[in-house]
C-alpha positions as CSV (number, residue, x, y, z in Angstrom):
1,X,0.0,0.0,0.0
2,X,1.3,3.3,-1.1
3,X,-0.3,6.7,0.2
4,X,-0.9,9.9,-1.8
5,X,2.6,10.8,-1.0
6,X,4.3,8.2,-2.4
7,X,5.6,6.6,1.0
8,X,4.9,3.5,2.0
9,X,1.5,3.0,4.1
10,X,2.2,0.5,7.4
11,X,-1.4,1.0,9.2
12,X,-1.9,-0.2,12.8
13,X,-4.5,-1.7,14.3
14,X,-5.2,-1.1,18.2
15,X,-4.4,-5.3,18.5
16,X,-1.3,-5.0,17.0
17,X,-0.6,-1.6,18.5
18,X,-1.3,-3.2,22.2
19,X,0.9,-6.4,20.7
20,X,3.6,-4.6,19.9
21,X,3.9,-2.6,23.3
22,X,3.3,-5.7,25.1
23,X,6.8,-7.0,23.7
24,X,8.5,-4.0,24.5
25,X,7.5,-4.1,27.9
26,X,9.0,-7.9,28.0
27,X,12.1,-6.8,26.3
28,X,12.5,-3.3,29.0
29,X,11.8,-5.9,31.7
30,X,15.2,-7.1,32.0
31,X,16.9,-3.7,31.3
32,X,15.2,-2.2,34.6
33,X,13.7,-2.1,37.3
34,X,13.0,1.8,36.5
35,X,11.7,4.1,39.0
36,X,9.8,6.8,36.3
37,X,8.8,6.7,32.5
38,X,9.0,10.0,30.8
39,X,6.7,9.6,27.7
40,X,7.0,11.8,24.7
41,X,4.0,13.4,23.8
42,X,1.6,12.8,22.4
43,X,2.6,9.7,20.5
44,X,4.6,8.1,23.6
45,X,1.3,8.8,25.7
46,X,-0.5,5.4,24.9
47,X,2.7,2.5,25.2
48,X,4.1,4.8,28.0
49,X,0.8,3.6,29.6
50,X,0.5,-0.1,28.3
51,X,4.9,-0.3,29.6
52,X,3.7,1.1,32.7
53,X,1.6,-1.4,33.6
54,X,2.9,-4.0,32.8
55,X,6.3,-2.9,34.6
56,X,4.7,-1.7,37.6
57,X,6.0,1.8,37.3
58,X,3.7,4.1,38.9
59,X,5.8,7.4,37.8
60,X,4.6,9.0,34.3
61,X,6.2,12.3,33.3
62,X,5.8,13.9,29.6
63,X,7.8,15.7,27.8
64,X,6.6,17.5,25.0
65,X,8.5,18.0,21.7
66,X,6.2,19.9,18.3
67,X,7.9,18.6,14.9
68,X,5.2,17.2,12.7
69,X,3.3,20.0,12.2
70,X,1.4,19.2,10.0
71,X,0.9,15.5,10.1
72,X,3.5,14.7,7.1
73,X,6.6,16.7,7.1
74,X,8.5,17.0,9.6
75,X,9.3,20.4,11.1
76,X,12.1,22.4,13.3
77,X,11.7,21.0,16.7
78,X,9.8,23.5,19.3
79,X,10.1,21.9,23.5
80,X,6.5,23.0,24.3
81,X,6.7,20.8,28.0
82,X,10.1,20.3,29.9
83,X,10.5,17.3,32.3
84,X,10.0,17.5,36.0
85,X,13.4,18.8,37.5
86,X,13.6,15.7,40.4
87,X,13.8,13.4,37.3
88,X,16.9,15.2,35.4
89,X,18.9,15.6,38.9
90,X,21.1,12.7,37.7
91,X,20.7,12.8,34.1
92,X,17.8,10.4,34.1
93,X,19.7,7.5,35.4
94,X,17.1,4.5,36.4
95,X,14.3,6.4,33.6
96,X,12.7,4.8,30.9
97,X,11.9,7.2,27.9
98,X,9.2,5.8,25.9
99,X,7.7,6.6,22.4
100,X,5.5,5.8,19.7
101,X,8.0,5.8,16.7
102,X,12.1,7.1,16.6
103,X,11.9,8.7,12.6
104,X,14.7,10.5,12.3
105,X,16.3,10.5,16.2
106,X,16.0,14.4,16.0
107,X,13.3,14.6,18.9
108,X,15.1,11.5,20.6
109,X,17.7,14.1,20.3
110,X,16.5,16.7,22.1
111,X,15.4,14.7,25.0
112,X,18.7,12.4,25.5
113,X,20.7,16.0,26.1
114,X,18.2,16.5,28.8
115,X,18.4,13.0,30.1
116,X,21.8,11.3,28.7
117,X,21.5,8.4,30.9
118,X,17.9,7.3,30.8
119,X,16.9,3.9,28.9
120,X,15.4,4.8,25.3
121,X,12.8,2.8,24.0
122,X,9.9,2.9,21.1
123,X,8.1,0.7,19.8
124,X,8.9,1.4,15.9
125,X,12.2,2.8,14.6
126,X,13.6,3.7,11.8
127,X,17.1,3.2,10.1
128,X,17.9,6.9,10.4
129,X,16.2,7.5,14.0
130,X,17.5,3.6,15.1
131,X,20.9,4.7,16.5
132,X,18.6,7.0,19.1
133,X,16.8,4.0,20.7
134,X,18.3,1.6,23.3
135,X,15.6,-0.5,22.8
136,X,12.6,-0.9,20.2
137,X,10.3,-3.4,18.1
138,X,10.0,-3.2,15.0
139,X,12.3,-1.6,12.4
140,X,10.6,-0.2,9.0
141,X,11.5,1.3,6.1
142,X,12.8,5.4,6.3
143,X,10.2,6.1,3.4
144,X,7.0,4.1,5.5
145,X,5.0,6.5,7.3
146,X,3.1,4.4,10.1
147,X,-0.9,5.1,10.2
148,X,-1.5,4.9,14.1
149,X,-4.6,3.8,15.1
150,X,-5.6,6.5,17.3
151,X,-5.1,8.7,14.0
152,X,-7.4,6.3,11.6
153,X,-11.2,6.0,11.7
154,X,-13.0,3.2,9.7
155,X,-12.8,3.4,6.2
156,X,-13.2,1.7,3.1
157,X,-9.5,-0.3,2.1
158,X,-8.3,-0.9,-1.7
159,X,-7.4,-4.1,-2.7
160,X,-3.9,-4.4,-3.2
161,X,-4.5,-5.4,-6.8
162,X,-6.3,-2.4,-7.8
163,X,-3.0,-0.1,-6.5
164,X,-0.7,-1.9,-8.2
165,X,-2.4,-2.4,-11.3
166,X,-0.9,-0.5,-13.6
């Protein structure tokens, strides 16, 4: 499936979005125990919530970080939320930083100069943003732009057939 601008389409389902969080909890299980998650808004909100749980961690902070503005390119980077002071004391030592997606690594960036020795995790990277994660999922394509499901409503689906038909 290929979207109107030319990138690969990888849509998620909330299943395989729950899934796929689910196995990075088990894989941040043994790189722990951690005493606070800082989740990157708003993408990191929902498995910052699914690791949480099933890690136990009761401490969720956010940090909030603007670069796709709007919803396809990706912009300069704008820190609209900092991270609570008592959790950057010693450079984030014993945090987990979770997000949706690592694209690029330029947000990941941003927030490993403010914690340089927290644990970075997402649950999809790419090759260009991989080198920013510590630990993550699933690896696609730089030129796949991932259809979240809390961005998606029900609609109507091509078959395959009919896109590639030429």
């Amino acid at each position: 499936m290929v979207d109107p601008q030319g990138q690969k389409a990888f849509p998620v389902s909330w299943d395989q979005f729950h899934r796929d969080a689910r196995a990075l909890a088990w894989r941040l299980s043994g790189a722990g125990p951690f005493e606070a998650i800082v989740c990157i808004t708003r993408g990191g909100l929902v498995p910052a919530a699914i690791v949480a749980r099933e890690l136990g961690t009761r401490v969720i902070e956010t940090v909030s970080i603007a670069s796709y503005h709007d919803y396809q390119t990706q912009g300069g980077l704008q820190v609209l939320k900092t991270i609570a002071p008592e959790l950057t004391k010693a450079g984030g030592e014993r945090i987990l930083v979770v997000d949706d997606l690592v694209d690029t690594g330029k947000t990941l960036k941003v927030v490993r100069e403010m914690l340089p020795k927290a644990h970075f995790a997402a649950v999809y990277a790419k090759p260009l943003g991989r080198p920013m994660v510590d630990t993550f999922i699933t690896e696609v394509s730089q030129d796949t732009w991932i259809y979240f499901p809390w961005d998606m409503g029900l609609a109507f689906q091509p078959p395959i057939a009919k896109e590639t038909a030429g």
